[in-house]
DRENFI-5688 format. One record per residue (C-alpha): residue number from 1; y, x, z; residue in three letters. Coordinates in steps of 0.001 Angstrom, whole numbers, always signed. Layout:
! DRENFI-5688
[NUM,[Y,X,Z],ALA];
...
//
This chain:
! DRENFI-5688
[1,[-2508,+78970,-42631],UNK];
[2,[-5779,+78615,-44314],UNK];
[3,[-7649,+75528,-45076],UNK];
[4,[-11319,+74863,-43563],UNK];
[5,[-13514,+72071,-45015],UNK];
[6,[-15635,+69935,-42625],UNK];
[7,[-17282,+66655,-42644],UNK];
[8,[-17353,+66296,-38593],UNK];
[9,[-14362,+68524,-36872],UNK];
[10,[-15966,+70743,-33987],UNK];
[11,[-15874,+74086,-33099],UNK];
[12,[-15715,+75430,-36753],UNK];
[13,[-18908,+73333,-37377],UNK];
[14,[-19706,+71694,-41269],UNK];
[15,[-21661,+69084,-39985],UNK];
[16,[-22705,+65700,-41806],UNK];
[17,[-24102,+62534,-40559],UNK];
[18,[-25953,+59642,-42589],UNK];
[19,[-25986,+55809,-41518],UNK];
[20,[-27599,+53304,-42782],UNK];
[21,[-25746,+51735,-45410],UNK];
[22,[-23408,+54254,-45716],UNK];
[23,[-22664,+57167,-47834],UNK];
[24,[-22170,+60871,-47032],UNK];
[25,[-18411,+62548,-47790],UNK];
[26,[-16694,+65797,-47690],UNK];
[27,[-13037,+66239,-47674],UNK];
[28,[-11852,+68711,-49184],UNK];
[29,[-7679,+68895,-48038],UNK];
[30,[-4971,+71676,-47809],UNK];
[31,[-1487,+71407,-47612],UNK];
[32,[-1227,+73346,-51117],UNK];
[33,[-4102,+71376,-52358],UNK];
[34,[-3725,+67468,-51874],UNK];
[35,[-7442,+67152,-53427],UNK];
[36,[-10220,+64882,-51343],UNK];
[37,[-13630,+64905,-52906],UNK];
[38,[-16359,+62579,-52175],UNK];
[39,[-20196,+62948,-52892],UNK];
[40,[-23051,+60386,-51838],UNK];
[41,[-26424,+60698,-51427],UNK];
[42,[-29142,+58164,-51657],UNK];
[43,[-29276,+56084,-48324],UNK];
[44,[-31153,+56945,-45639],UNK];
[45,[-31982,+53697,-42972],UNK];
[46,[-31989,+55460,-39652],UNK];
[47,[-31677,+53549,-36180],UNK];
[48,[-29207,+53340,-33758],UNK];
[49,[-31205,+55480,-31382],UNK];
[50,[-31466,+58119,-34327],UNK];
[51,[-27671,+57996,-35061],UNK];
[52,[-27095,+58672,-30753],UNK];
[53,[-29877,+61570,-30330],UNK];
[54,[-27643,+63301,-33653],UNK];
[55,[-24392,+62421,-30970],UNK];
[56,[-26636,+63710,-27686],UNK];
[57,[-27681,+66965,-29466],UNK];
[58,[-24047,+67939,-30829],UNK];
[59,[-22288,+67118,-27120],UNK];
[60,[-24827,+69168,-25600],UNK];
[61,[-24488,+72367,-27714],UNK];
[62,[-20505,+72006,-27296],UNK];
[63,[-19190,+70064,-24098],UNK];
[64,[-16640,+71597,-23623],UNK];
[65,[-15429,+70520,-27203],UNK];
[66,[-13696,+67003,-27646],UNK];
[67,[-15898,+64346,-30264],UNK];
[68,[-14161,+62843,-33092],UNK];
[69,[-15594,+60513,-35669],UNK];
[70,[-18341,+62093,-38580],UNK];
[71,[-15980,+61183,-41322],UNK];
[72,[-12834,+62865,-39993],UNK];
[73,[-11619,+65940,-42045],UNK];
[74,[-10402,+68307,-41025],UNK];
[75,[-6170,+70011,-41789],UNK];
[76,[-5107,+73342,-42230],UNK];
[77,[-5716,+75223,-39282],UNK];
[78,[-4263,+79060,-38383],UNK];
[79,[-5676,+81967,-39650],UNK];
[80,[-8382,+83383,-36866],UNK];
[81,[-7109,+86637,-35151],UNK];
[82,[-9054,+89479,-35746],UNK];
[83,[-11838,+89570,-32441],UNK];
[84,[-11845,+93393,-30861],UNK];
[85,[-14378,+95246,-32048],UNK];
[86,[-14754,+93017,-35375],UNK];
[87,[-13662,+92291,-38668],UNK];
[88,[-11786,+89735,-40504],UNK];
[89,[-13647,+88340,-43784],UNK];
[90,[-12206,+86450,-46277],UNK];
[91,[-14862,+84349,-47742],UNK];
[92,[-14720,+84347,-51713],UNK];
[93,[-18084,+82472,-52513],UNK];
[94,[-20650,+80212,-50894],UNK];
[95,[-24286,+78787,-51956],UNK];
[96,[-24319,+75261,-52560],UNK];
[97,[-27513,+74838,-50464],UNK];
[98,[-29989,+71609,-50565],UNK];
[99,[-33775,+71206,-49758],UNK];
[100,[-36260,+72267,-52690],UNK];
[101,[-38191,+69455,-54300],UNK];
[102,[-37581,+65560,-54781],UNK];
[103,[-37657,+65035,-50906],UNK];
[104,[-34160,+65983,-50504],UNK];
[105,[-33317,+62484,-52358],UNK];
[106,[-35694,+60070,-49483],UNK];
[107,[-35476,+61128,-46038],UNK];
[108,[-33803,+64104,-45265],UNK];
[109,[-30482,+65640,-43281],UNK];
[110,[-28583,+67386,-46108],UNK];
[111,[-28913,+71575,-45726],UNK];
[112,[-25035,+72015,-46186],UNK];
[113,[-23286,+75359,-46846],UNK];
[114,[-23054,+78364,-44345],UNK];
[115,[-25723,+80622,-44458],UNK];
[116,[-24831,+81867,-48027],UNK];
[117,[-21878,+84007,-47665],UNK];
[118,[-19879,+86712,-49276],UNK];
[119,[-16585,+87781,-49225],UNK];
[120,[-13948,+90910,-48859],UNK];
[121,[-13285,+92700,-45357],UNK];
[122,[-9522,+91432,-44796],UNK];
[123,[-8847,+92836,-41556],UNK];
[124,[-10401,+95742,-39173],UNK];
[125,[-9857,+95654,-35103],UNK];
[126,[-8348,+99291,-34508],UNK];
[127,[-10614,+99596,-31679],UNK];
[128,[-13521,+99370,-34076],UNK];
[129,[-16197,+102181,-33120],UNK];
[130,[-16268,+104561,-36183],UNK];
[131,[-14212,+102590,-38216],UNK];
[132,[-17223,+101957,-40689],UNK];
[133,[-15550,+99013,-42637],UNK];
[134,[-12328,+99547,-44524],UNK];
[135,[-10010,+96687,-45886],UNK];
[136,[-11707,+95082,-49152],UNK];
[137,[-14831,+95817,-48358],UNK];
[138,[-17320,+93885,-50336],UNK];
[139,[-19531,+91892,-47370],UNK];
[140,[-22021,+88810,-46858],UNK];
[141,[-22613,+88174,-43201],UNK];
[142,[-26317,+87726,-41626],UNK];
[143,[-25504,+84398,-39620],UNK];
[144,[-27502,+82808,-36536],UNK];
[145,[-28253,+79330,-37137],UNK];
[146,[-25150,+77983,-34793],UNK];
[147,[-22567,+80102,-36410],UNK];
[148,[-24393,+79576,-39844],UNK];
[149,[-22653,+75881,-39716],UNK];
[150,[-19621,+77231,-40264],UNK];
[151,[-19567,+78783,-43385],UNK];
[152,[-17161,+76382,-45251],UNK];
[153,[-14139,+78088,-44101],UNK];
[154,[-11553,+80789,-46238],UNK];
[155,[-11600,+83111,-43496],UNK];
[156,[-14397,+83727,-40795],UNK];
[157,[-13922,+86646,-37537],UNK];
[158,[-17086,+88414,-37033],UNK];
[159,[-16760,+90050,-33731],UNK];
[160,[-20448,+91150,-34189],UNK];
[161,[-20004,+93953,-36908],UNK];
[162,[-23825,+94345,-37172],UNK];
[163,[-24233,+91023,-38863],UNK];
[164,[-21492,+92137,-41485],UNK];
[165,[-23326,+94261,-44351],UNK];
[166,[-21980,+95997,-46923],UNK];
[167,[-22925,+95545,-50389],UNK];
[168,[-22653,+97797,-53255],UNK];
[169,[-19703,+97091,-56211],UNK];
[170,[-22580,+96828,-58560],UNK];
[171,[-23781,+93422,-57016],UNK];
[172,[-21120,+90478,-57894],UNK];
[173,[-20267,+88632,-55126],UNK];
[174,[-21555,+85720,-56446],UNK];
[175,[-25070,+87264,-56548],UNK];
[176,[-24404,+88448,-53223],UNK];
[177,[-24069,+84778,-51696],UNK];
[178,[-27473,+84059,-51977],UNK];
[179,[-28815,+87275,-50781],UNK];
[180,[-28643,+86109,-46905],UNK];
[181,[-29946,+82440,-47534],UNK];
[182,[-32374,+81415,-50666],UNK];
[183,[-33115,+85208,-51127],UNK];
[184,[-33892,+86169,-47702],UNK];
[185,[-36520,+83382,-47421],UNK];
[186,[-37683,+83504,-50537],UNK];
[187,[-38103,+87110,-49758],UNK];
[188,[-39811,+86887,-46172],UNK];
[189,[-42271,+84266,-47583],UNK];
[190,[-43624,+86486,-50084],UNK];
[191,[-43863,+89726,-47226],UNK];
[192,[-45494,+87230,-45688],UNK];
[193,[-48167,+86265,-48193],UNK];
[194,[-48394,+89780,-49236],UNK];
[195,[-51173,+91362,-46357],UNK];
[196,[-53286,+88088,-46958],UNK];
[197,[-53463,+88660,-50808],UNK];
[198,[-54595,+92468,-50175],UNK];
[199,[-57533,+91252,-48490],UNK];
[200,[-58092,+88983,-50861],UNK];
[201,[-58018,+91202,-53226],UNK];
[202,[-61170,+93455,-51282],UNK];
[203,[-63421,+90369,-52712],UNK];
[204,[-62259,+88346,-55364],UNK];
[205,[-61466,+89258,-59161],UNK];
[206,[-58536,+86818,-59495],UNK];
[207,[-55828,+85571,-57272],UNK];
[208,[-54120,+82183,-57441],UNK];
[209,[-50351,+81665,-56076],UNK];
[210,[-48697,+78109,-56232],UNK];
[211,[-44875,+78379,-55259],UNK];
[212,[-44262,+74697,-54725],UNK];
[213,[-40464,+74075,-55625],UNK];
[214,[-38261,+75647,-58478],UNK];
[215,[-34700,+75576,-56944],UNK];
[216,[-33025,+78350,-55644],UNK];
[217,[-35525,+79583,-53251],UNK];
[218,[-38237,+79096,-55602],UNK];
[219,[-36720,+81086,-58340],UNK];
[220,[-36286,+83629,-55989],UNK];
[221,[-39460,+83847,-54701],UNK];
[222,[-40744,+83798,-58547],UNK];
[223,[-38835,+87148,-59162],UNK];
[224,[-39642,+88584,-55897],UNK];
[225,[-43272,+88113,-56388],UNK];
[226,[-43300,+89883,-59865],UNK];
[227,[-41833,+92802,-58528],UNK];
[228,[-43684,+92854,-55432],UNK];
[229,[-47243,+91863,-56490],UNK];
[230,[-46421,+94428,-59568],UNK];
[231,[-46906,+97552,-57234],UNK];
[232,[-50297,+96620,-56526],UNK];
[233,[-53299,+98783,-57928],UNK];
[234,[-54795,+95673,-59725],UNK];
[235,[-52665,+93096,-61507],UNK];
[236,[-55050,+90381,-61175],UNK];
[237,[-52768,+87613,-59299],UNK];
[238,[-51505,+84746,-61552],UNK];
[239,[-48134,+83305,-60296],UNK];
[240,[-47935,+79234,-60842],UNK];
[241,[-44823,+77198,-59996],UNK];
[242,[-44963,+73558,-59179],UNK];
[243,[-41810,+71073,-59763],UNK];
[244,[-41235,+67042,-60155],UNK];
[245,[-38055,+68333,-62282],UNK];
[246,[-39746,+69023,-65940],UNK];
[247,[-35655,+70965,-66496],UNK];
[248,[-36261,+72953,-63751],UNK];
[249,[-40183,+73560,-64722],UNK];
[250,[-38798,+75730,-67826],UNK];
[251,[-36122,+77402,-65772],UNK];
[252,[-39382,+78592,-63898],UNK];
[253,[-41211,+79679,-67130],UNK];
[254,[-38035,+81811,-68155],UNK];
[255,[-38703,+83691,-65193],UNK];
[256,[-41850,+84893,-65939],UNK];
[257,[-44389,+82559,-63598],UNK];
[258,[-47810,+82909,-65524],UNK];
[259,[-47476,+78971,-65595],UNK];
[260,[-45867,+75939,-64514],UNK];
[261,[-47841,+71907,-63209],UNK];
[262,[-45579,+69174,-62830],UNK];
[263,[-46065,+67235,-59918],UNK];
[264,[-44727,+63835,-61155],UNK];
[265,[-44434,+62052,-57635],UNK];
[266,[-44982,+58537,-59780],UNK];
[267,[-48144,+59727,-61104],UNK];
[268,[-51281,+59036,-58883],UNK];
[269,[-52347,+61346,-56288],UNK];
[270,[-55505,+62390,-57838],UNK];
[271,[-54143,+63040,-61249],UNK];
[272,[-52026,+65335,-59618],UNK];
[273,[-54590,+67390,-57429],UNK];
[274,[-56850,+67202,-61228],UNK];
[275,[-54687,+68589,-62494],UNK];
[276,[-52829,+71560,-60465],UNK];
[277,[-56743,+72373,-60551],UNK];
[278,[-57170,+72235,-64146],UNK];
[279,[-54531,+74451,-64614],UNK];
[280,[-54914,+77065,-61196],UNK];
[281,[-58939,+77268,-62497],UNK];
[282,[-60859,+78437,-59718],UNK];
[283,[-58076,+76836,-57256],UNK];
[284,[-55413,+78633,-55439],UNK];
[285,[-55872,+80907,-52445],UNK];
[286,[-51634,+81343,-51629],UNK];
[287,[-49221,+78642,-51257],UNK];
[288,[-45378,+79228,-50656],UNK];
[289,[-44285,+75296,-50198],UNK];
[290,[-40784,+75053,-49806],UNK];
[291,[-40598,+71332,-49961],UNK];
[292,[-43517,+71166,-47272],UNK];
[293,[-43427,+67518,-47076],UNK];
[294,[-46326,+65143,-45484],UNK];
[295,[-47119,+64987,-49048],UNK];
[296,[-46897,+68628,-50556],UNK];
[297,[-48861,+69659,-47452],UNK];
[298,[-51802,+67705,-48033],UNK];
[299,[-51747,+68141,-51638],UNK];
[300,[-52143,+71652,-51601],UNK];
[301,[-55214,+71367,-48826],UNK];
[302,[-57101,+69560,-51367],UNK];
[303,[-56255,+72347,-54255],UNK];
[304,[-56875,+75646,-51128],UNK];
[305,[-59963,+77650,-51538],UNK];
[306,[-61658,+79265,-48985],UNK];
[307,[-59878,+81561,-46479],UNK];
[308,[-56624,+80344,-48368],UNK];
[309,[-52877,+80598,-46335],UNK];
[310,[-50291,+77779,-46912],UNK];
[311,[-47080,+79226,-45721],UNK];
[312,[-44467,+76692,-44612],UNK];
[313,[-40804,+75975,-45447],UNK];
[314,[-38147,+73769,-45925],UNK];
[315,[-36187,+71557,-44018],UNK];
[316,[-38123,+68390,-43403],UNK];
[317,[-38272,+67161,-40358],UNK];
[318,[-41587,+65109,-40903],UNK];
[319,[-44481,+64996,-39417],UNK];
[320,[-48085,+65852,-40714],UNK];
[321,[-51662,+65112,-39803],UNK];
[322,[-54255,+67933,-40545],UNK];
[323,[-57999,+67390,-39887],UNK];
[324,[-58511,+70489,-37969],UNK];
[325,[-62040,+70789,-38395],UNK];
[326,[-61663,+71161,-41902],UNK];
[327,[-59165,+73900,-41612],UNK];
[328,[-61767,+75992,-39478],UNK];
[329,[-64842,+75548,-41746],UNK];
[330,[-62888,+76544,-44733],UNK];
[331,[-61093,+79294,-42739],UNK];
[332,[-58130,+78187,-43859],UNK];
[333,[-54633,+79028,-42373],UNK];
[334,[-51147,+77457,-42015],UNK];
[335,[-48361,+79853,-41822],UNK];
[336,[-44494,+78936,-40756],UNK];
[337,[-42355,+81136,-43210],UNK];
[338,[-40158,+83266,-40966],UNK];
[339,[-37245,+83739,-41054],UNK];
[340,[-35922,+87043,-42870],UNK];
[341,[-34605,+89943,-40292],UNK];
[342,[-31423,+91945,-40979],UNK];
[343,[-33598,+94874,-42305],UNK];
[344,[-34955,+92859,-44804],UNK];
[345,[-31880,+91550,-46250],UNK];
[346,[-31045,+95311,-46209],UNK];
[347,[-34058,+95641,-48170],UNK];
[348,[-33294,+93096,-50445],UNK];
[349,[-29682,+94311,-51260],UNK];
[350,[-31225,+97420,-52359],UNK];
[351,[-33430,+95791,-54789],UNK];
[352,[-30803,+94015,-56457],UNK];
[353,[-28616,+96796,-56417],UNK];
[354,[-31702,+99258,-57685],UNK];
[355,[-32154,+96283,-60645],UNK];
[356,[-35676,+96470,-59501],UNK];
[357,[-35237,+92583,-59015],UNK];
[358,[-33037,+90499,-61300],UNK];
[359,[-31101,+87270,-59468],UNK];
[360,[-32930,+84473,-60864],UNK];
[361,[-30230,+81576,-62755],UNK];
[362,[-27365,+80565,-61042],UNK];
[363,[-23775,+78992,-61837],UNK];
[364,[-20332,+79428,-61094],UNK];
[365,[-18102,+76304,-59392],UNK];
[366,[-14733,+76517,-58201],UNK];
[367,[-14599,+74889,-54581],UNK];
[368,[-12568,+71846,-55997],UNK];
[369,[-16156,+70653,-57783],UNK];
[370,[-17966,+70797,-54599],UNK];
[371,[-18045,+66890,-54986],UNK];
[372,[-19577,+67170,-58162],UNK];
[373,[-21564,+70080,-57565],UNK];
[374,[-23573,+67946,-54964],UNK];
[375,[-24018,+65029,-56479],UNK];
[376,[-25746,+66991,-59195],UNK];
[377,[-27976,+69068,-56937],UNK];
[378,[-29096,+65977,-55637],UNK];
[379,[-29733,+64217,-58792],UNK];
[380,[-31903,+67594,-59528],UNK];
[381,[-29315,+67779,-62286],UNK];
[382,[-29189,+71320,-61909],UNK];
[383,[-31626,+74316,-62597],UNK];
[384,[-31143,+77260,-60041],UNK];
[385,[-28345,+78296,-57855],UNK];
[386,[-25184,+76811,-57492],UNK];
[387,[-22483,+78802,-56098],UNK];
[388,[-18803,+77606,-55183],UNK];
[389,[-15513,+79991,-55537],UNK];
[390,[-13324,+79788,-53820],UNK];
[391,[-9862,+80065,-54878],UNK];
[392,[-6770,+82096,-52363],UNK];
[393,[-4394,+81296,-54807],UNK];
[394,[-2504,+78881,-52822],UNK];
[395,[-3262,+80404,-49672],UNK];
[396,[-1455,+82647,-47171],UNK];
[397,[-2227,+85649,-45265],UNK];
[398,[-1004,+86062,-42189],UNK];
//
């Protein structure tokens, strides 16, 4: 048996719900461990016909699949057999994933774990072409985004070897977690922003980039950049780091950002645009928003110089006006980030196996805080990554 952790019971699925005056909880239960664990988040007032187009969406990706209620956990289930052609992982740590910036605490789902994986290969189909994967092999799995809600479980079957990549011994696993998740898009942002800097960099002496959010992504993007922008020819691209957490502002300074603006959301709007100016002088030509709210977005129009790119992120689900007309006079673009490919993250193991990019700051949790853990990431209590263990002690292979 192992144990699987879910807020809503479907198809493998971690999938959490929000009513209005009601608060968000995962169970955490096993027949070894009798442990329940409950974390809230701050309210979010959403209609009946919001609560039934959540219902309409999930019935339609699974009919076939029977509908229970959002707060029923879920028990012990078997051990998945090993699919033919695939592998059998046994997941040994997970990101503790949220949205960057203060937004996650107003209006927005919670980004729950699953696409921040990494684990030991516990099982190999013997029909396996090649036999490229050996038993305790060190893995993290490249996940689409319908499989990627299942990430909460001890043991996942990847029938799709391809999406299971090896990673060196010299990367910890819990380093390796955020490779495929906060890393990845951290890392396609900046590959992103990268061609538009060059040209920049045909006509103006200094470049300007504003990372807006210093969680995990952030971080990541912060250490990705330095390397990056550190092969040019000329070095003449300041890296600036905007936060409403002051705690997480320093974490951001440690890392090397040339410097850091905090975007107090209780200070007026102009202060804040004075500001980010006073301290970007000459304004800023890139922006990597992860937060990309109604309010981040406009922000940064009003600090974008000429021919400037705002590249897109995050996981609101808001939407935002943009004068148009504006955008064409100044030449100005709006970019979605994309999301990373499989060579990429290939790419990106290297560099953190070469130690040509440090992980940025990150802690350790055994699975039994996850209650904690979240309650604190959404209190912006804590500064950088948060990754959950867990623990096989009272588990048993089958």
């Amino acid at each position: 048996m192992f144990t699987k952790f879910s807020v809503h019971v479907k198809r493998g699925c971690f999938h959490a719900f929000i009513y209005k005056q009601t608060a968000f909880k995962v169970h955490l239960l096993s027949e070894a461990l009798r442990v329940s664990t409950v974390f809230f988040i701050k309210e979010r007032k959403l209609n009946s016909k919001d609560i039934m187009l959540d219902n309409e969406m999930l019935v339609d990706r699974y009919p076939d699949q029977p509908q229970c209620s959002p707060f029923e956990a879920s028990s012990s289930l078997a051990m998945p057999s090993i699919p033919k052609g695939g592998v059998l992982v046994r997941v040994q740590c997970i990101g503790a994933c949220s949205p960057e910036g203060p937004m996650k605490r107003k209006d927005l789902h919670p980004i729950l774990p699953g696409m921040e994986i990494a684990g030991e290969v516990q099982d190999v189909c013997p029909s396996l072409p090649n036999r490229n994967f050996n038993t305790g092999d060190k893995v993290i799995l490249f996940l689409d985004d319908d499989f990627a809600e299942s990430g909460y479980q001890e043991y996942i079957a990847v029938d799709d070897t391809d999406k299971c990549l090896q990673i060196p011994g010299s990367i910890p696993l819990e380093v390796a977690a955020m490779l495929p998740g906060s890393a990845l898009s951290a890392y396609s942002a900046v590959m992103k922003a990268i061609p538009h800097i060059e040209k920049l960099q045909e006509v103006k002496s200094g470049i300007n980039v504003l990372i807006v959010g210093a969680g995990g992504m952030g971080l990541w993007a912060v250490r990705l950049a330095n390397y990056m922008l550190s092969q040019f020819s000329q070095t003449n691209i300041k890296l600036f780091v905007s936060d409403n957490s002051i705690d997480k502002l320093l974490t951001a300074l440690d890392h090397n950002c040339y410097d850091v603006i905090h975007w107090n959301e209780e200070d007026h709007e102009q202060y804040i645009i004075e500001r980010t100016l006073e301290s970007c002088k000459g304004g800023v030509d890139v922006v990597i928003d992860f937060v990309s709210s109604p309010r981040t977005v406009h922000r940064t129009l009003k600090i974008l110089n000429r021919e400037g790119l705002i590249l897109v992120g995050g996981n609101t689900m808001s939407e935002v006006s943009i004068n148009l007309n504006v955008l064409a006079a100044k030449q100005q673009s709006i970019v979605g980030i994309p999301k990373g490919t499989l060579k990429q993250l290939m790419e990106l193991v290297d560099l953190v196996a070469e130690e040509k990019v440090k992980p940025p700051a990150y802690s350790i949790h055994n699975i039994e805080e996850a209650n904690q853990v979240f309650e604190d990431l959404y209190q912006s209590r804590i500064t950088g990554r948060a990754i959950l263990k867990l623990n096989h002690s009272h588990t048993t292979d089958n």
